[in-house]
C-alpha positions as CSV (number, residue, x, y, z in Angstrom):
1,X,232.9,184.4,150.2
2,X,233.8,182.6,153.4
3,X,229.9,181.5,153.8
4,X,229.8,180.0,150.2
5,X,232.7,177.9,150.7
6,X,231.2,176.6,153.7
7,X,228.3,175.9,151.7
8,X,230.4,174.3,148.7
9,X,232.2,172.2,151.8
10,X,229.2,171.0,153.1
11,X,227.5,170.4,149.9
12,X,230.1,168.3,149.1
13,X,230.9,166.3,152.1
14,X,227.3,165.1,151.7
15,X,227.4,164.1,148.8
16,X,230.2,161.6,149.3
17,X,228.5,160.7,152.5
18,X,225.7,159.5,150.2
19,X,227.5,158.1,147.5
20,X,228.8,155.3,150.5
21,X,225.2,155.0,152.0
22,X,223.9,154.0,148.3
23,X,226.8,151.8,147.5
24,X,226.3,150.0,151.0
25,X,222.3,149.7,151.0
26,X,222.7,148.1,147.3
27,X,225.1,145.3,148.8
28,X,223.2,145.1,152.0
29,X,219.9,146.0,151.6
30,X,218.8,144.6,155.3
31,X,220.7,147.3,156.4
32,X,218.6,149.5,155.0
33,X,216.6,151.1,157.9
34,X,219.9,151.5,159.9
35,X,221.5,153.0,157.1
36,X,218.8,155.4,157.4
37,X,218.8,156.6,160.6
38,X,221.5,158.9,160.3
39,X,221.4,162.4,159.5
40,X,224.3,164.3,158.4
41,X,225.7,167.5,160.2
42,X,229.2,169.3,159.1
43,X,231.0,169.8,162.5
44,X,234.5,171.5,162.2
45,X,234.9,170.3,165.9
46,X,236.3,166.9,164.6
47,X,239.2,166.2,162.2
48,X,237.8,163.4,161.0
49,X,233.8,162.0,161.1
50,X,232.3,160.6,164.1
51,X,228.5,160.0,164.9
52,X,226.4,161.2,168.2
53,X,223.7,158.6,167.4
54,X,221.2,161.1,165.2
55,X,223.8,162.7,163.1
56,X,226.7,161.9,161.2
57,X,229.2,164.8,162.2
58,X,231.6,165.1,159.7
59,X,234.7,167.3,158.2
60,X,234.0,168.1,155.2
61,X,237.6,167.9,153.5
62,X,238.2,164.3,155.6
63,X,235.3,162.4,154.1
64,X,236.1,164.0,150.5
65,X,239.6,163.3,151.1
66,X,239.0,159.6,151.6
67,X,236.0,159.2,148.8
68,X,238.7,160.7,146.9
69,X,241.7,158.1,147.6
70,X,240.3,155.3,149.6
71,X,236.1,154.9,148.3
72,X,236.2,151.3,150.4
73,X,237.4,152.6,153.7
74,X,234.9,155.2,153.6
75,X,232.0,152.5,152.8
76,X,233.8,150.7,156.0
77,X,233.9,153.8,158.4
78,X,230.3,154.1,157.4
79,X,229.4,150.6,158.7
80,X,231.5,151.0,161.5
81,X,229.5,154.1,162.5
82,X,226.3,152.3,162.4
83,X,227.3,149.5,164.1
84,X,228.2,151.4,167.2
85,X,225.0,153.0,167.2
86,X,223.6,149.3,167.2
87,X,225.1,148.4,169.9
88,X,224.2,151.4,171.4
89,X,228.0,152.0,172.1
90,X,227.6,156.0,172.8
91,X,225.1,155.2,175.6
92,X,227.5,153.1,177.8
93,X,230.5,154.9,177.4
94,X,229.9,157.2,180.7
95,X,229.6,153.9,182.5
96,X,233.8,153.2,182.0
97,X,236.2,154.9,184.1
98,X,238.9,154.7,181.2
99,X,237.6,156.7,178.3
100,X,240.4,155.6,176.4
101,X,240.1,151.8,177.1
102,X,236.4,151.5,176.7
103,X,236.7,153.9,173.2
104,X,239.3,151.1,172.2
105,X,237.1,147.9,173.0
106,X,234.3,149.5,171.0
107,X,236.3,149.6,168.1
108,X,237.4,146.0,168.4
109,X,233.7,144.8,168.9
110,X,232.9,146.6,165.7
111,X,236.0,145.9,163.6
112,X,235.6,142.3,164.7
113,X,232.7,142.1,163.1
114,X,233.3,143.7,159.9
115,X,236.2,141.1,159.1
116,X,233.9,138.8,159.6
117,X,231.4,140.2,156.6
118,X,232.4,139.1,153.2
119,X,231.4,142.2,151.3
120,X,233.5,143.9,148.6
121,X,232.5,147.1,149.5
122,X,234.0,146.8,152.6
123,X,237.0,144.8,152.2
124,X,240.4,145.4,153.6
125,X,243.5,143.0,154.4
126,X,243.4,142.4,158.0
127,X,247.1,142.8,159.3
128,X,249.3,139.9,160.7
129,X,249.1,142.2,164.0
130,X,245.2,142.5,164.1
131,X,244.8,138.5,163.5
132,X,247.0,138.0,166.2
133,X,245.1,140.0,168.7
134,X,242.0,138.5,167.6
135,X,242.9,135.1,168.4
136,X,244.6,135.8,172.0
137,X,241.6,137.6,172.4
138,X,238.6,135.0,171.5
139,X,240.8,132.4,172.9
140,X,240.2,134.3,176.3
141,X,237.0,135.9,175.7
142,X,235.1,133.7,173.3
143,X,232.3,136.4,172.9
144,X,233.9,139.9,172.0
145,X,231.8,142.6,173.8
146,X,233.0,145.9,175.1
147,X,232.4,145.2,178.7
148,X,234.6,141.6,178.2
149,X,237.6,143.5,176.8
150,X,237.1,146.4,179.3
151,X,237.6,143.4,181.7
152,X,240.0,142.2,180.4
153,X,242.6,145.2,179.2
154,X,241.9,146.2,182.8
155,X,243.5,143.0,184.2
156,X,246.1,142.9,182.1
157,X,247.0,146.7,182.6
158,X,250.5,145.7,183.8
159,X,251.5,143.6,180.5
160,X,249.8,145.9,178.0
161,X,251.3,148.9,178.4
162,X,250.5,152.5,176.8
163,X,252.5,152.0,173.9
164,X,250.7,148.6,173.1
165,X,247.8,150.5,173.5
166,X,248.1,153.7,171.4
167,X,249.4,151.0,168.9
168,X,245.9,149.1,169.1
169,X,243.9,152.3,169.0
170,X,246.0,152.5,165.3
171,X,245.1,149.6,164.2
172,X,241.1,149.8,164.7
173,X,239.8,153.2,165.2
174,X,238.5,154.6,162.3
175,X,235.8,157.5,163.6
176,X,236.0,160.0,166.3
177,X,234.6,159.0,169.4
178,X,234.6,162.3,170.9
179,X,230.8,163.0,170.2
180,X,230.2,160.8,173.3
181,X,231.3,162.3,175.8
182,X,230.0,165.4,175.5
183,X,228.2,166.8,178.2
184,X,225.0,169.4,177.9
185,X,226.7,171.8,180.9
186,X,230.1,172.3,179.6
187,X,231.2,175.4,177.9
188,X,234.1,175.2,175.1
189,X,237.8,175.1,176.3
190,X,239.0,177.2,173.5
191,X,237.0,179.8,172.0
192,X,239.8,180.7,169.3
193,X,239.9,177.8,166.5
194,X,236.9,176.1,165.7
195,X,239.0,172.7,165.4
196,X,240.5,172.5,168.8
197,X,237.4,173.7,171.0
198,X,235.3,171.0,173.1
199,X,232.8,169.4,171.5
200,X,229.8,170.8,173.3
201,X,226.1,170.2,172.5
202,X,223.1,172.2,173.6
203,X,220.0,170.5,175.5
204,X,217.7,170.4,173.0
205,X,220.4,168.0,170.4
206,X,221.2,165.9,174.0
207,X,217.4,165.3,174.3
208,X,217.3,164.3,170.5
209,X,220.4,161.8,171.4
210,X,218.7,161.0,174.7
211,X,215.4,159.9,173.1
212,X,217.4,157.9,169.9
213,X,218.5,155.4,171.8
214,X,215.0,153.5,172.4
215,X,214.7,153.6,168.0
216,X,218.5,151.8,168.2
217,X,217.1,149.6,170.6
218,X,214.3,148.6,168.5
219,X,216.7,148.7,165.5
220,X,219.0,146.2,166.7
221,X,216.3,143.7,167.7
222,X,214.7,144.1,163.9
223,X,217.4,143.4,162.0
224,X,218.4,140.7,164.4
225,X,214.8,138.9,163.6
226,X,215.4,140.2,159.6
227,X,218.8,138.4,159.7
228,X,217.1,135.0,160.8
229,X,214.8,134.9,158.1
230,X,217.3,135.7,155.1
231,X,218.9,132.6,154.7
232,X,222.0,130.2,155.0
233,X,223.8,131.5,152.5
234,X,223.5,135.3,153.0
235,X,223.5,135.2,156.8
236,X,227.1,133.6,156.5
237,X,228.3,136.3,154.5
238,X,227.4,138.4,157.9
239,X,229.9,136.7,159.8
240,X,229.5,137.0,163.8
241,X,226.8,140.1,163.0
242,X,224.2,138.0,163.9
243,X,225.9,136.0,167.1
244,X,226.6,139.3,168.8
245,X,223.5,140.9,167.9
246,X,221.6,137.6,169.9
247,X,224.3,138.3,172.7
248,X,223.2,142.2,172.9
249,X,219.6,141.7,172.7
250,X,218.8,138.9,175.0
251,X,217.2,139.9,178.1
252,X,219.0,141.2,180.8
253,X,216.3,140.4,183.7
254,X,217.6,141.9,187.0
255,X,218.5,139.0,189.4
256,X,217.2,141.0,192.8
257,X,214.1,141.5,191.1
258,X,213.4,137.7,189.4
259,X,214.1,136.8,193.5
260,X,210.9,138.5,194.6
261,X,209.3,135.8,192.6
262,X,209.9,133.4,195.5
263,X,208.0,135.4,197.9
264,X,204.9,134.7,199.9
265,X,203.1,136.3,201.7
266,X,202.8,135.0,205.5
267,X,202.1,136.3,209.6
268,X,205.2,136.4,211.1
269,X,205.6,137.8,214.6
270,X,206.5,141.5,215.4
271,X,204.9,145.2,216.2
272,X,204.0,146.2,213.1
273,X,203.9,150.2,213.6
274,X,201.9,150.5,210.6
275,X,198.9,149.4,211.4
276,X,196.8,149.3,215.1
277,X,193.6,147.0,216.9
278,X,190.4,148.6,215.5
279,X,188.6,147.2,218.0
280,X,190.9,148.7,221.2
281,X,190.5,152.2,218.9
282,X,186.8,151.6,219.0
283,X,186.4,151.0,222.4
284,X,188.6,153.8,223.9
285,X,186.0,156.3,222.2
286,X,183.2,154.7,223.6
287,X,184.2,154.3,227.5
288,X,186.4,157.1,227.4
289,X,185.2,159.7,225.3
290,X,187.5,161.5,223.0
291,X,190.4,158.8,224.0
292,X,191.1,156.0,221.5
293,X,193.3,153.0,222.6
294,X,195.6,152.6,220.9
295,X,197.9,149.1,220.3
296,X,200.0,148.0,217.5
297,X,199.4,144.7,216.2
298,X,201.8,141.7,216.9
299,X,202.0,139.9,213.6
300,X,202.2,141.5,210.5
301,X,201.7,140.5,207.2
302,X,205.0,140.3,205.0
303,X,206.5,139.3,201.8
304,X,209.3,137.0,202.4
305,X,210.8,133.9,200.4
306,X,210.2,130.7,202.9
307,X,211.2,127.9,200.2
308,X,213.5,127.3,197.3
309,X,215.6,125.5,195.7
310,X,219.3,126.6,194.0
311,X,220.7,123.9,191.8
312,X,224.0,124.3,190.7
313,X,225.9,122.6,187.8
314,X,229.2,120.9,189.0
315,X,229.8,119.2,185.5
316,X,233.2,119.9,184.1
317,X,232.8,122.6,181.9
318,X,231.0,124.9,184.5
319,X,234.3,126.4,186.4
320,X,234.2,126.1,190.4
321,X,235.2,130.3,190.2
322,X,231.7,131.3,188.5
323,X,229.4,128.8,190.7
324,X,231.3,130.9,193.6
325,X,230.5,134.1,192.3
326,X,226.8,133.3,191.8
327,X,226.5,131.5,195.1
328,X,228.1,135.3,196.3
329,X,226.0,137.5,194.4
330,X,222.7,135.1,195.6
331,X,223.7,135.7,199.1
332,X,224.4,139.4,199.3
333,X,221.0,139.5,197.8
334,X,219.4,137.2,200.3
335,X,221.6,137.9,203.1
336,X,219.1,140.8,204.8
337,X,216.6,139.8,207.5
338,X,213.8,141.4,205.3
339,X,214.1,138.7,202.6
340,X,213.7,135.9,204.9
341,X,211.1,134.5,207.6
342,X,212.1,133.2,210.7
343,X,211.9,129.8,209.9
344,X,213.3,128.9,206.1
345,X,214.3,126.0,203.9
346,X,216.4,126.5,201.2
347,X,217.8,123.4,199.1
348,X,221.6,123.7,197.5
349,X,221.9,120.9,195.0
350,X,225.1,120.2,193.3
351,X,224.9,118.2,190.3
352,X,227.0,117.0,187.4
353,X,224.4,114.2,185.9
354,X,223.4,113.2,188.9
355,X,222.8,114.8,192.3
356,X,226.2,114.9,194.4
357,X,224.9,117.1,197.1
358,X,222.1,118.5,199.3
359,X,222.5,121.1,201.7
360,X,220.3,122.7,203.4
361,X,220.0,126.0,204.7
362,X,217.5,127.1,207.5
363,X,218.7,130.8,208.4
364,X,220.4,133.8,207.5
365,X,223.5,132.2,209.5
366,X,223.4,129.6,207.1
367,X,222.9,131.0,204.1
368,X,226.0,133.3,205.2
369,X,228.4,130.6,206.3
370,X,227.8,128.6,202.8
371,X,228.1,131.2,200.6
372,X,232.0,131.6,202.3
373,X,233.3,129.4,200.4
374,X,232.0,126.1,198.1
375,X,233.3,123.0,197.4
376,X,232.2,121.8,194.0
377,X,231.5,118.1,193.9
378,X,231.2,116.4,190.3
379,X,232.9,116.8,187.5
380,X,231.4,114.7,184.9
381,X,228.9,115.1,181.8
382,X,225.7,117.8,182.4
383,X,222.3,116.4,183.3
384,X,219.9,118.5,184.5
385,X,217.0,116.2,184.7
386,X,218.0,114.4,188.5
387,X,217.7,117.9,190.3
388,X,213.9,117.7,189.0
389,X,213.8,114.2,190.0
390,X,215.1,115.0,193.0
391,X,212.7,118.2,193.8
392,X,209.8,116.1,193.1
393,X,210.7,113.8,195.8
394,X,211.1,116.6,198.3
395,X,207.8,117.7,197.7
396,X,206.2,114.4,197.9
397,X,208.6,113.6,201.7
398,X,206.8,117.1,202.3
399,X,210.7,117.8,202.5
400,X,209.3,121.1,200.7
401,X,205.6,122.4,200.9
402,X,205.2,125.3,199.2
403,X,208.1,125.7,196.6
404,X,208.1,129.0,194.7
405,X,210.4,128.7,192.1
406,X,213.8,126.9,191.3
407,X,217.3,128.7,189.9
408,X,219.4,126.3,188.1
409,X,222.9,128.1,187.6
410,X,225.0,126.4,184.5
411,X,226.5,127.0,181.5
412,X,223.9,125.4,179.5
413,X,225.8,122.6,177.7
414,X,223.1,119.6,179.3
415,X,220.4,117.6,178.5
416,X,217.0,119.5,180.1
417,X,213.8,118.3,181.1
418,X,210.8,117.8,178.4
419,X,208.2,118.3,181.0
420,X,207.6,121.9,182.1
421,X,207.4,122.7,186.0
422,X,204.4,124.1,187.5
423,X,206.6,126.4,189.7
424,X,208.8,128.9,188.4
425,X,212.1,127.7,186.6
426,X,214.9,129.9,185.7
427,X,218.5,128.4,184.5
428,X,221.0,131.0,184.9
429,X,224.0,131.9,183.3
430,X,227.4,133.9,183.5
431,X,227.1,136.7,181.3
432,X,230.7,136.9,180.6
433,X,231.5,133.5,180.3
434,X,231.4,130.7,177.8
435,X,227.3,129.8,177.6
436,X,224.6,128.1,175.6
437,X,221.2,129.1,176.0
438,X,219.9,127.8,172.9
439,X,218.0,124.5,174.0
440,X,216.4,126.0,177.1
441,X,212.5,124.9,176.8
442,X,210.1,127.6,176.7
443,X,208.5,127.1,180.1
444,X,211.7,128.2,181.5
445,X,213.1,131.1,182.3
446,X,216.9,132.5,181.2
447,X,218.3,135.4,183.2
448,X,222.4,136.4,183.3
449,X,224.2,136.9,185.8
């Protein structure tokens, strides 16, 4: 008896599950792959209905429950499932020190965006409370992304207090997020009741989850490109899906690796203890029998960076703080002997929209003693086109012989260069601040730092 019910339930709880895909897919047919890529499981772990990324994991009586009373905020917890899985939200979650805080910024991300949709089958009044904290929030933030608000809850630990908090969690969270956390090693707390035991998973599921997130990846990246091509009119319906998606799937290149870029290979002076004279080997064995002489060489053959250029925009909308924090990350990268040759030339332009400073740095000592502290000269409109002037006339002074590659930090409001460079360009900008990439030429490259 107790194994038919359980069928019944699960029969059930499917089929409302389905009723909400259909009535989604038919408003949002784009969707339609994402909508897809869920299976559904019925997991009397969870009160509610949560997702592990292959599997919707539900209770059966909650999702009849609200079919049953509230069709539109089933449609909407739905959505919201998918869109974490989008944004891959389940795979960054061990990342965060503060479960609780990071589960709470994933639901804002995604509620965000649902307001934003203007589809009936998702509708719902958004509260004088919510608006509120969406505009404190964008006004700080701009971008809403989990690792912004993480950031920024964080900060502001000692003005938002718990009750705030548990208040917030109210107001947005609509699934359980405990299917993230599980971990493949850890046995269930409470063996008695089904509903209160830890949610465990065995390896074989964790692999399934494990191996997911790659189809999410590609997943977000289609329907980013299938969101382009639909039009005006039916991309606006999608609010700030498609802004966020851009934000998510542009290219993170790793900083410390783009820098090996830069590097040439040269002599420089020093035993190299990896190699020896073939020739004092050679002769040993001849004059002395089975006795080979053997002597390390004195210059060795490395890979160091000997010239570049760092241009920094000092226009007014490009804060003194971030050009700081870049010129701090650059230098713990570059501050290690093994980066640099004995003898080096770096250029540090300042510009606005027009060069207001040159330094130059010639050693590790230098590079060290700048990167203490900057004083940002400028202030005015963004030009980038004088530091290309400007590295053009280096290299014709034979200021600079051999230039690698040039990093322009900025926040990308400027007018750029139509000509492309025939060394290696890369603008850079601060991944959590207020940025446009949108009008860098294709010869060049973006990272984020």
């Amino acid at each position: 008896m107790a194994s038919s019910r359980r069928i019944e339930l699960e029969a059930a709880g499917r089929e409302v599950l389905n009723a909400s895909r259909t009535e989604l897919y038919i408003a949002m047919r784009f969707m339609g792959a994402a909508l897809s890529s869920l299976s559904y499981e019925m997991d009397l772990s969870t009160t509610s209905v949560g997702t592990d990324a292959v599997n919707i994991r539900f209770n059966p009586s909650y999702v009849c429950k609200l079919f049953l009373e509230e069709p539109g905020k089933l449609n909407r917890t739905y959505l919201h499932m998918i869109l974490h899985c989008i944004f891959r939200h389940m795979y960054t979650s061990a990342r965060y020190t503060d479960v609780q805080i990071y589960d709470l910024c994933a639901d804002i991300v995604v509620e965000s965006i649902l307001d934003g949709m203007d589809y009936q089958c998702i509708y719902r009044v958004s509260s004088d409370y919510r608006d509120r904290w969406y505009s404190q929030l964008e006004k700080e933030l701009k971008v809403l992304t989990v690792e912004k608000l993480y950031k920024y809850f964080k900060d502001n630990e000692e003005t938002i207090d718990i009750f705030e908090i548990e208040k917030l969690e109210q107001e947005f969270k609509l699934d359980d997020h405990g299917f993230w956390q599980r971990l493949p090693d850890d046995p269930p707390e409470n063996d008695d009741s089904e509903n209160e035991q830890k949610k465990h998973i065995n390896p074989i599921i964790l692999k399934q989850i494990q191996d997911k997130e790659k189809d999410w990846d590609k997943e977000a990246k289609r329907l980013q490109t299938e969101i382009e091509t639909i039009g005006k009119n039916a991309s606006d319906r999608l609010g700030k899906l498609s802004w966020i998606l851009k934000f998510h799937n542009t290219s993170r290149t790793d900083y410390k690796e783009f820098l090996q870029r830069f590097m040439v290979i040269r002599e420089e002076g020093g035993i190299d203890m990896d190699s020896f004279d073939y020739g004092m080997y050679t002769f040993g064995l001849d004059h002395y029998g089975n006795m080979p002489l053997i002597e390390e060489n004195e210059f060795r053959e490395v890979k160091k960076i000997q010239e570049l250029v760092i241009a920094i925009d000092t226009s007014a909308s490009c804060k003194d703080e971030l050009a700081q924090r870049f010129l701090n990350e650059t230098a713990a990268i570059l501050l290690n002997k093994d980066n640099f040759f004995q003898r080096i030339r770096i250029h540090v332009l300042q510009c606005d929209d027009q060069i207001q400073k040159d330094d130059v740095i010639e050693s590790v000592d230098d590079m060290r003693r700048y990167s203490e502290g900057i004083h940002v000269e400028g202030g005015y409109g963004t030009d980038f086109r004088p530091v290309f002037e400007k590295v053009e006339s280096l290299r014709s002074s034979g200021d600079i012989g051999n230039l690698k590659g040039l990093i322009y930090f900025t926040d990308g409001y400027g007018v750029y260069p139509d000509r492309p460079t025939d060394y290696d360009t890369a603008f850079l900008f601060p991944e959590n601040g207020d940025y446009n990439d949108e009008k860098v030429p294709a010869w060049a490259l973006k990272l984020y730092v």
